[in-house]
C-alpha positions as CSV (number, residue, x, y, z in Angstrom):
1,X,44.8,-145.8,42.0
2,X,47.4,-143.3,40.6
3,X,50.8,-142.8,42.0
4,X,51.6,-138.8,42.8
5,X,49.9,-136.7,40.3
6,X,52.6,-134.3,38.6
7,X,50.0,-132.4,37.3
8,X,47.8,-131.7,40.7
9,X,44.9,-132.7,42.1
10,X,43.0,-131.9,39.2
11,X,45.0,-134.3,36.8
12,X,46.1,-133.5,33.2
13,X,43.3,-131.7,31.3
14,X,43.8,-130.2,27.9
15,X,43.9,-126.2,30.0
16,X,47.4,-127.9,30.0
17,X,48.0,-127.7,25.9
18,X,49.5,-125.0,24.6
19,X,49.5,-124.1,20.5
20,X,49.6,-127.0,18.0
21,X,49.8,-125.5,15.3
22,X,52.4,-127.0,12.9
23,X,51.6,-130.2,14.5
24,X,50.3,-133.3,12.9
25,X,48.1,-135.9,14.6
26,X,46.8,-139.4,12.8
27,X,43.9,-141.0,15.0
28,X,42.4,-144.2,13.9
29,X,38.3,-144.6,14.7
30,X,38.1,-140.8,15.1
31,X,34.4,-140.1,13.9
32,X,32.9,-141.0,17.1
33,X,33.3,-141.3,20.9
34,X,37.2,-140.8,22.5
35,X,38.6,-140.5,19.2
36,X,36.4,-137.7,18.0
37,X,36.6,-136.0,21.0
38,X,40.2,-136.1,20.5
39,X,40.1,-134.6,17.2
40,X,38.4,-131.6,18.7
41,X,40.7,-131.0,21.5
42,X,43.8,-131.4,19.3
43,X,42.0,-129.0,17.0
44,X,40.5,-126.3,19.2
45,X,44.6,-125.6,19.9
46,X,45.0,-125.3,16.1
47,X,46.5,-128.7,15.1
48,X,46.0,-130.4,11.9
49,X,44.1,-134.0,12.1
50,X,43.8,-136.8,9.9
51,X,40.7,-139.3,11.0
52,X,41.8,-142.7,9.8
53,X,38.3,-144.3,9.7
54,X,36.3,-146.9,8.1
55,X,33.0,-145.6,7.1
56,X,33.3,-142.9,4.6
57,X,29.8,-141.6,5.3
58,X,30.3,-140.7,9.3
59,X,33.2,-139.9,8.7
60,X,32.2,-136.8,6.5
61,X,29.7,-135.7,9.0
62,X,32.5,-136.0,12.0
63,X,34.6,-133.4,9.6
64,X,31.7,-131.2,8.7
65,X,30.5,-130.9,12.5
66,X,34.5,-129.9,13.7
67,X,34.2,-127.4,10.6
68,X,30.9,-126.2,12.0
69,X,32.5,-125.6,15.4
70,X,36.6,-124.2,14.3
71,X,35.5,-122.8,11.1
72,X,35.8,-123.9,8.0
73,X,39.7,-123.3,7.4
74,X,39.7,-126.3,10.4
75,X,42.6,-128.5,9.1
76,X,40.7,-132.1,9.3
77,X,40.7,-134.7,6.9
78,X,39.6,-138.3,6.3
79,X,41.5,-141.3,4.9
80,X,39.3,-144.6,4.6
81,X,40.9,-147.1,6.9
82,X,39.2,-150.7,7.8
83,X,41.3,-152.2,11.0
84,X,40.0,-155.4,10.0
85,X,41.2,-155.3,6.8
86,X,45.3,-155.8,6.5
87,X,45.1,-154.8,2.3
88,X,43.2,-151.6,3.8
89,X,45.5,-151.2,6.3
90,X,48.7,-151.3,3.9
91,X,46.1,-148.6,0.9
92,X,46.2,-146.4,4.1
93,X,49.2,-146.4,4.5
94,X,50.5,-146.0,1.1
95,X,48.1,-142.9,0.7
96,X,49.5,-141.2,4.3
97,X,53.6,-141.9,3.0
98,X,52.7,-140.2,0.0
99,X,50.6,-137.1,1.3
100,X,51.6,-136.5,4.7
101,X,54.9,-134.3,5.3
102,X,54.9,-135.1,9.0
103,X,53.6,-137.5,11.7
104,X,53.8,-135.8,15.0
105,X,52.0,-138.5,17.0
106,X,49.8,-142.0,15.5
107,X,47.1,-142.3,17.7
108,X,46.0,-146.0,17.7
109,X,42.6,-145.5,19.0
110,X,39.7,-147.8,17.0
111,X,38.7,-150.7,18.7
112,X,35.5,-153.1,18.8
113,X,34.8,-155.0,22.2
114,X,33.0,-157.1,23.7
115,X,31.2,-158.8,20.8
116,X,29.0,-161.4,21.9
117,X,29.1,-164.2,18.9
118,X,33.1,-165.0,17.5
119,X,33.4,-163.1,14.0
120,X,36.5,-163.1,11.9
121,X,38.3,-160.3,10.2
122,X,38.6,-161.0,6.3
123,X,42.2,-162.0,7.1
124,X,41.0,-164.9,9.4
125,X,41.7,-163.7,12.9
126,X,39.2,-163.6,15.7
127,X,38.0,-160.0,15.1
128,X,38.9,-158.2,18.3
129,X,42.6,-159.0,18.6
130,X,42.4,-158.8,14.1
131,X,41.3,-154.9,14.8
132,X,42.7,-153.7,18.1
133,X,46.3,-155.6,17.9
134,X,47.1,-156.8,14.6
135,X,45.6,-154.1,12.6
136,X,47.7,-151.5,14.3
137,X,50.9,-153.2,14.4
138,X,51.0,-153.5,10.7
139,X,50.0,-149.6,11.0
140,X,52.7,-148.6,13.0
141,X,54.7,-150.4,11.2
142,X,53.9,-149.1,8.0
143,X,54.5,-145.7,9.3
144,X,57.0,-146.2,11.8
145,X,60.6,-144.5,9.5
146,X,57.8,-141.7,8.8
147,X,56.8,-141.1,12.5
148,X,60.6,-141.2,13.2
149,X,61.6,-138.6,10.5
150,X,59.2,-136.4,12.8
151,X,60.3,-137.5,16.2
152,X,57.2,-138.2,16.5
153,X,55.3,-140.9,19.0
154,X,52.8,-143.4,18.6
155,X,50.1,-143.9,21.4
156,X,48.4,-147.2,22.0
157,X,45.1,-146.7,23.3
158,X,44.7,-149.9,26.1
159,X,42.2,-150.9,28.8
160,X,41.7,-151.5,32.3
161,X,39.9,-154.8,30.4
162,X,43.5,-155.9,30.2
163,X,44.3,-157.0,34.2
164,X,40.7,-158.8,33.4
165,X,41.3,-161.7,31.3
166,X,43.6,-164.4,31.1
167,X,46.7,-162.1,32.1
168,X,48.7,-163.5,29.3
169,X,48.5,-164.3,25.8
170,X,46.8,-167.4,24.0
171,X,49.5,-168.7,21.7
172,X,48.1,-172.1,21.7
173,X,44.6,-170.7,20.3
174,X,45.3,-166.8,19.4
175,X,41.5,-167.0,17.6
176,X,39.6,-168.4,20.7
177,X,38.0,-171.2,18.9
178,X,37.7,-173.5,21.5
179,X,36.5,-171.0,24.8
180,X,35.6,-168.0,23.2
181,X,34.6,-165.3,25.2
182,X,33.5,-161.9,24.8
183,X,34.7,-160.2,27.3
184,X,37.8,-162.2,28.1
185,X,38.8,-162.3,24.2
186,X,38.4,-158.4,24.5
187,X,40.7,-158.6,27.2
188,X,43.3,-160.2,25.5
189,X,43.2,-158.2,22.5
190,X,44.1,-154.6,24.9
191,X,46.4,-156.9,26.6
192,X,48.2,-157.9,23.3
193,X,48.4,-153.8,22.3
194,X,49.9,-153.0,25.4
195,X,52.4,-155.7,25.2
196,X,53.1,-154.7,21.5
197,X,53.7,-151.3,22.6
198,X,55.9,-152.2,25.6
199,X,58.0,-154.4,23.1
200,X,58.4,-151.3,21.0
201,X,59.7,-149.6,23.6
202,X,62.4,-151.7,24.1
203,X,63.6,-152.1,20.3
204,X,63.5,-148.5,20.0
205,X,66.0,-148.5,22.5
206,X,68.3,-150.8,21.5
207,X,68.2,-149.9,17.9
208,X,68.5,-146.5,19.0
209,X,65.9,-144.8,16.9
210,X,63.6,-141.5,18.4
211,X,60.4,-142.5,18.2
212,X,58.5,-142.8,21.5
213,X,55.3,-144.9,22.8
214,X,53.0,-144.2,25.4
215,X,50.2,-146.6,26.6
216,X,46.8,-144.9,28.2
217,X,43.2,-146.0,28.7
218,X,39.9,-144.0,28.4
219,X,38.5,-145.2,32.0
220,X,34.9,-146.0,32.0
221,X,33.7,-143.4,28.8
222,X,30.1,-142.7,27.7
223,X,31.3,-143.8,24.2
224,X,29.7,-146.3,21.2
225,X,31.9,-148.8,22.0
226,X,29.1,-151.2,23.5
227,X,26.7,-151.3,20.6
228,X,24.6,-154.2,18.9
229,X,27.4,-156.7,18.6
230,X,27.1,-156.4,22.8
231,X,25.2,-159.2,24.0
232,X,22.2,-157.5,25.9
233,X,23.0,-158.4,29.2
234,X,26.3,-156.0,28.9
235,X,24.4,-153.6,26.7
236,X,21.3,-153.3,29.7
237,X,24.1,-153.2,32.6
238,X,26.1,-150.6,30.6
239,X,22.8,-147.8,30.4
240,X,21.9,-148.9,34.0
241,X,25.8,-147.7,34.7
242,X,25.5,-144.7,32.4
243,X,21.9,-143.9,34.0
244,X,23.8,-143.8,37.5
245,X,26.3,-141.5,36.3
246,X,29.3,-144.2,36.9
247,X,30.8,-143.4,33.8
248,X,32.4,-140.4,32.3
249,X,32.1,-138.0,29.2
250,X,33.5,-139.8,25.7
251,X,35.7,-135.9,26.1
252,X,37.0,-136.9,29.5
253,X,37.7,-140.5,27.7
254,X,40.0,-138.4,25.2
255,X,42.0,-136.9,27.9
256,X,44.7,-139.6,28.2
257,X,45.6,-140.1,24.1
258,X,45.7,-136.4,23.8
259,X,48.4,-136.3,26.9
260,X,50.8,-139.0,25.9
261,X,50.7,-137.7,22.0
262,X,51.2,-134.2,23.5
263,X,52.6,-134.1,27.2
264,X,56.6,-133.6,27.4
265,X,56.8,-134.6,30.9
266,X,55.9,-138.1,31.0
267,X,57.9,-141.7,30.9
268,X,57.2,-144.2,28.2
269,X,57.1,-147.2,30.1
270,X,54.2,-146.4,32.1
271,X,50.1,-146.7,31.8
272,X,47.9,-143.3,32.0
273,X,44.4,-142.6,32.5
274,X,42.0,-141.7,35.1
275,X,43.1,-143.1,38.5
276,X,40.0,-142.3,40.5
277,X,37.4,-145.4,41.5
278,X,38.9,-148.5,39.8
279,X,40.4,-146.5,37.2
280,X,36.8,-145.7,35.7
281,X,36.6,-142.1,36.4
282,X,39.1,-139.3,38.0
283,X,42.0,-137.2,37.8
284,X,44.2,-138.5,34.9
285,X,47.6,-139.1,36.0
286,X,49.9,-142.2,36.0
287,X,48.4,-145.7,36.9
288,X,49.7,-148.9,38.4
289,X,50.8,-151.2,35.7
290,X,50.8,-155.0,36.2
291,X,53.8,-156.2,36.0
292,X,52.5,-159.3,33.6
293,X,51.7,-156.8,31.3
294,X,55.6,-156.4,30.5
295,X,56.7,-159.9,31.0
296,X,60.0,-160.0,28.4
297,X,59.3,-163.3,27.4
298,X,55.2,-163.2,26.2
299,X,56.2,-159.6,25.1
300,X,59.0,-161.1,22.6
301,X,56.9,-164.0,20.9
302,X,53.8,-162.2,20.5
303,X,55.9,-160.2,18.6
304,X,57.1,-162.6,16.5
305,X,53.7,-164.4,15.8
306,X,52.5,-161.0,15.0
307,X,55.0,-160.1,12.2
308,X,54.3,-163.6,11.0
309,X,50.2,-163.0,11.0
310,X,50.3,-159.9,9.2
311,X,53.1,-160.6,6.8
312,X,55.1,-157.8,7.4
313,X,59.1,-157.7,8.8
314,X,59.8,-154.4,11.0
315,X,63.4,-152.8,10.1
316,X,64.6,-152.1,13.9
């Protein structure tokens, strides 16, 4: 459950926003589900978005459908992006420190779950912490002296998934090789972003720089995240939810990224997103956050393994 809503019964919806215009927003996995629904909400208030996706093809018809709906003058763009892909990750990159004035918020969004058989990203790491944790901290990384020429923030899109698994991280076996296990290995994978992000936090401060980090979750979101990597067990239980109307809109899902990479009246080292039954559905507000989920120790090595799998040193 939520602590005290500041912002009502109600929660924060985006009624809340005022005009974005002059604002930039990046948002990785942003032609479908939360992310795209984002995208609209940032650019119904006349923000400018750049999708940061994988598949060329959707991504084009996720831009041509905004443009349908804001007009063709709509301020949306694509640059190809594949998580699971740290060369890709660094071509991004390269192409957004070239072409992009200003960051006002990264929005680290894409994510795969739950996939039933191990797979491997082409860089060798079990595929769901390889896209949702290391992908993105070479990302922000990348961008980070950008986002903090802006004063801009970088929001870490988590799970509830992440008081669900192991409750720490696997150092011993970071690929799950000898008890692999979709849902658990998802777990640790939102786990690891939220401990990532939480670390941030903390070397922003002592370093001094002004960049800050805010860690949400989408609740329980009608969104393509389960698809046919899902075993079908998940995949049947998932409609039957759906069917029962236990889950909310992928638009509602969007609600939290778009308040920590817009909201000015909010703390950093915190966890938003609906606080209604078991954090599925509800007013989004401010949620309990386990305190393993900050534990300085886990939170300082992962870092350190993580600048060692992905090659890449931050300057903080």
């Amino acid at each position: 459950m939520s602590h005290n809503n500041p912002f009502g019964a109600m929660g924060w919806t985006p009624t809340q926003l005022g005009s974005l215009l002059g604002k930039t927003y990046l948002i990785t996995g942003a032609n479908a589900g939360a992310g795209f629904q984002a995208s609209r909400i940032l650019l119904s208030k006349g923000a400018k978005v750049i999708m940061l996706n994988r598949n060329p093809e959707k991504s084009s018809a996720a831009i041509a459908k905004l443009k349908q709906e804001f007009g063709s003058e709509a301020d949306v763009s694509f640059i190809k992006l594949d998580l699971a892909e740290l060369q890709s990750v660094r071509g991004a990159a390269k192409i957004i420190l070239d072409t992009v004035t200003n960051i006002d918020a990264l929005i680290c969004n894409g994510a795969i779950a739950q996939i039933a058989r191990q797979e491997f990203t082409k860089d060798g790491f079990e595929s769901q912490l390889g896209v949702n944790h290391y992908g993105h901290f070479l990302l922000c990384g990348l961008l980070f002296n950008k986002i903090e020429a802006s004063k801009g923030r970088i929001v870490v899109v988590a799970s509830e998934g992440y008081k669900m698994g192991l409750k720490t991280i696997q150092f011993n076996d970071m690929n799950w090789d000898k008890n692999y296990h979709p849902n658990k290995t998802y777990c640790h994978s939102k786990l690891a972003q939220m401990m990532f992000a939480y670390e941030l936090q903390n070397k922003i401060a002592a370093a001094n720089k002004h960049v800050e980090v805010y860690v949400c979750h989408p609740g329980a979101s009608n969104t393509s995240l389960i698809n046919e990597k899902v075993n079908l067990f998940t995949r049947a239980s998932w409609s039957v939810m759906v069917k029962l109307g236990l889950v909310q809109t992928a638009e509602q899902g969007a609600y939290p990224e778009v308040m920590c990479a817009t909201e000015q009246s909010i703390a950093q080292r915190a966890y938003y997103g609906p606080s209604g039954r078991w954090n599925w559905v509800g007013p989004v507000g401010e949620c309990k956050l386990e305190s393993f989920a900050t534990d300085a120790s886990v939170l300082s090595k992962l870092w350190t393994v993580s600048e060692q799998q992905t090659a890449f040193n931050w300057e903080l």
